[in-house]
C-alpha positions in Angstrom: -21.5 -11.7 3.0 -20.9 -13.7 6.2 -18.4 -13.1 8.8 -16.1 -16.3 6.6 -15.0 -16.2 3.0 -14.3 -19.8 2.8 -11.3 -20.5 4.6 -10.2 -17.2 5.5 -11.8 -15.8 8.4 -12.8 -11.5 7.8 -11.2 -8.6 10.3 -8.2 -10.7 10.7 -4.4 -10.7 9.4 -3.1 -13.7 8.2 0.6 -14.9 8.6 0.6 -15.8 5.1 2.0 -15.0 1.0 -0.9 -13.4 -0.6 -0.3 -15.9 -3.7 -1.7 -18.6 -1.4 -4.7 -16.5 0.5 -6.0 -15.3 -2.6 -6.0 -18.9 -3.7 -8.1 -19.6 -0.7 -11.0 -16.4 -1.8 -13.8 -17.2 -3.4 -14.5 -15.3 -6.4 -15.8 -12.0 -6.8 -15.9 -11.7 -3.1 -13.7 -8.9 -2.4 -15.6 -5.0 -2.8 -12.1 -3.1 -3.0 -8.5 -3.8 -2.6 -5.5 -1.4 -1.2 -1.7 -2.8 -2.3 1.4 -1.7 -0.3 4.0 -4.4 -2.0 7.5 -4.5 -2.3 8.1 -1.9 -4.8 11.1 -3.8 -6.4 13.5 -0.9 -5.4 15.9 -2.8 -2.7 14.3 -0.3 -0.1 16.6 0.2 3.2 15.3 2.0 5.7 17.5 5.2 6.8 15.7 6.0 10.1 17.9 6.7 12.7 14.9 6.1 15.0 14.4 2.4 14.6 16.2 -0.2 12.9 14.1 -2.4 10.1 15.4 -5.7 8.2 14.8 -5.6 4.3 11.9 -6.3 2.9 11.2 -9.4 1.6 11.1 -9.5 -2.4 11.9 -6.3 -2.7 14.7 -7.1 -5.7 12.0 -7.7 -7.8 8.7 -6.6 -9.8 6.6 -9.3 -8.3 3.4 -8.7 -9.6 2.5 -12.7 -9.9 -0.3 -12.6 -7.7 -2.6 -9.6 -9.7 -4.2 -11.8 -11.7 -6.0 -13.6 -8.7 -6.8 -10.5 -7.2 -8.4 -9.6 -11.0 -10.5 -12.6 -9.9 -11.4 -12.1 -6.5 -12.0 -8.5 -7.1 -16.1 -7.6 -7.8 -17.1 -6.1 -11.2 -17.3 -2.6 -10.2 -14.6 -2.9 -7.6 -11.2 -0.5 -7.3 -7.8 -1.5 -6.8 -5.1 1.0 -5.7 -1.7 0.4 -5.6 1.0 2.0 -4.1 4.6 2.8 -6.3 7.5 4.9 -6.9 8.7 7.0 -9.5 11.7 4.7 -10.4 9.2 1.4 -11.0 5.9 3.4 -11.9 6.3 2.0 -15.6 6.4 -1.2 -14.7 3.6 -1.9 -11.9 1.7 0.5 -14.6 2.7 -2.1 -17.5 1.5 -5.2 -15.2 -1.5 -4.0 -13.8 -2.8 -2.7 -16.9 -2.5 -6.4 -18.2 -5.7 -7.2 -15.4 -7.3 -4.4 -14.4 -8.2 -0.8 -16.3 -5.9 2.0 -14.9 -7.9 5.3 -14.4 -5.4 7.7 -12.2 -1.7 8.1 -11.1 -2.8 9.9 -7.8 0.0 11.8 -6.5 0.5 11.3 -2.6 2.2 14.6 -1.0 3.5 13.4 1.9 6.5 16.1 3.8 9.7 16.0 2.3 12.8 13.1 3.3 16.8 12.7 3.5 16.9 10.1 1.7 19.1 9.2 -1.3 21.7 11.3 -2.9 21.7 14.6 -0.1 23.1 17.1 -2.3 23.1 15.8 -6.0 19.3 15.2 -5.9 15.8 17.1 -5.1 14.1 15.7 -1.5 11.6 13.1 -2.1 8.3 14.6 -1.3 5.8 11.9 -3.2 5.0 8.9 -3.6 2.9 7.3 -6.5 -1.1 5.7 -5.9 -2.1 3.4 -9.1 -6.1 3.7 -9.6 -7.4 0.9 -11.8 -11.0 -0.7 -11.5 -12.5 -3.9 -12.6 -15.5 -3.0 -15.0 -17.1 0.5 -14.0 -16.6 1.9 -10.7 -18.1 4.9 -9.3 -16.5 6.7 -7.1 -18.3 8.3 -3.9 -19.1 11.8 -2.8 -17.7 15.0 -4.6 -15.2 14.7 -7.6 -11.6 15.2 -5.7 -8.2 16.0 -7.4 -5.3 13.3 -7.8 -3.1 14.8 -6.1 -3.4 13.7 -2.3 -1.4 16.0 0.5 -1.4 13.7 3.5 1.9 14.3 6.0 3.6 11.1 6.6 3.6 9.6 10.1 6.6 10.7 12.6 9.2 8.2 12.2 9.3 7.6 16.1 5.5 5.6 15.6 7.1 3.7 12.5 6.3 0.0 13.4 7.6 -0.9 9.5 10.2 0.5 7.3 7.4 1.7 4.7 4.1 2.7 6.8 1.8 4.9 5.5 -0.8 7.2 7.2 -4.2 5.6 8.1 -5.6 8.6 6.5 -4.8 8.0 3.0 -6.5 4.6 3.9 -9.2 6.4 5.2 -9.7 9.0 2.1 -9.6 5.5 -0.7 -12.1 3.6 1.8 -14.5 6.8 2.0 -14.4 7.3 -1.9 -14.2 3.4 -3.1 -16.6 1.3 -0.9 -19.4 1.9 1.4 -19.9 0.6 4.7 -20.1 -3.3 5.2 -17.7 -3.6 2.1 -15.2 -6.0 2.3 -11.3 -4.7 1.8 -8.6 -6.9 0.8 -5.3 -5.7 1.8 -2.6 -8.2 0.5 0.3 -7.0 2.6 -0.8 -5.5 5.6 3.0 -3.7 6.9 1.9 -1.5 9.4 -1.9 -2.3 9.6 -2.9 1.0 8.9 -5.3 -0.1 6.0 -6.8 -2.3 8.5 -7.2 0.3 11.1 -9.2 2.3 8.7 -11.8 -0.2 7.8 -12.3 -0.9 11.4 -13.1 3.0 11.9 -15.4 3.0 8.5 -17.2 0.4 9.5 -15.8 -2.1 7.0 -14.6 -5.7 7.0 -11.1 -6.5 6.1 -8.9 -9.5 5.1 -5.4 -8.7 5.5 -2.0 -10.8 4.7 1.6 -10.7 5.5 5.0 -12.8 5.0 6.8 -11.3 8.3 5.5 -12.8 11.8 7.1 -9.5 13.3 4.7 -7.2 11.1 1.4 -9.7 11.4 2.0 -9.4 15.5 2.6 -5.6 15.5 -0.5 -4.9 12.8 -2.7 -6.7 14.7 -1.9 -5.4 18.0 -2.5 -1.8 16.2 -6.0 -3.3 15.4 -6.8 -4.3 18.1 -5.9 -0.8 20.0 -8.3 0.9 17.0 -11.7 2.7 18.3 
């Protein structure tokens, strides 16, 4: 694999819809792919720390793009996709139209205020979709699917959903091997970028918001 997959140069994050960057992939050129889309749930971030604008296409399931990364993806690659409860049904229904679903991983993360405050249970989880492309073997001893990882303080939030760089870390250490190259198809925070640079993986990354490309790769770039 060189340091250029076509077009679209490696360790870098794009200003650009994933429907056109995958377009631009070869195929079979990506080792293992981490998805943190819209979840089709109208989030709105209730952080009193910083203030975030909507997320684009987040009124919708839009799984359009799955079956180019189906084609992109190497025979023996993973995909994992992050979901909610509410939608799990339906990113479950697409997916399984591509790849072959294996786990609903369960991410713990510390519990929230958000939604309904006293008619509802705090939100404590979120959802991780495993599915693979042929048979994929994962690394190192057999782990359970259920994931406890804190969430990061909302004061270092530099997007409305950012995940921890160590759930990054814990798919990358299990699905690839170093030299690998991960696709992530929208980038947010950057944190799934972060963690290939630290496990010695390459990356292609993509994003519709300027603000998020600018702040992800800053992040990047501050990595060891």
């Amino acid at each position: 694999m060189t340091a250029n997959l076509d077009e679209l140069t490696l360790d870098t994050i794009h200003h650009m819809d994933i429907k056109d960057g995958l377009k631009m992939l070869p195929d079979n050129s990506i080792d293992l792919i981490i998805a943190d889309p819209p979840y089709g749930i109208n989030y709105r971030s209730g952080s009193r720390k910083r203030k975030f604008t909507a997320i684009q296409n987040d009124n919708i399931i839009m799984a359009d793009w799955l079956a180019n990364a189906y084609r992109v993806l190497k025979d023996g690659g993973a995909f994992y996709c992050y979901t909610r409860w509410d939608v799990y049904t339906q990113w479950f229904q697409r997916l399984s139209q591509q790849f072959k679903i294996k786990n609903c991983i369960v991410w713990q993360k510390n519990g929230g205020g958000m939604g309904d405050l006293r008619g509802a249970y705090s939100p404590a989880h979120e959802f991780l979709i495993f599915a693979v492309k042929g048979r994929h073997i994962l690394k190192g001893k057999r782990i359970s699917d259920v994931w406890v990882v804190p969430r990061d303080p909302a004061v270092t939030y530099i997007h409305p959903t950012q995940k921890p760089v160590k759930l990054a870390e814990m798919i990358i250490e299990k699905s690839s091997q170093p030299g690998d190259v991960v696709l992530v198809p929208f980038c947010g925070s950057g944190g799934d970028c972060v963690a290939a640079k630290r496990m010695g993986r390459r990356f292609i990354a993509f994003d519709v918001e300027k603000q998020y490309v600018e702040a992800a790769s800053e992040r990047v770039l501050r990595a060891a």
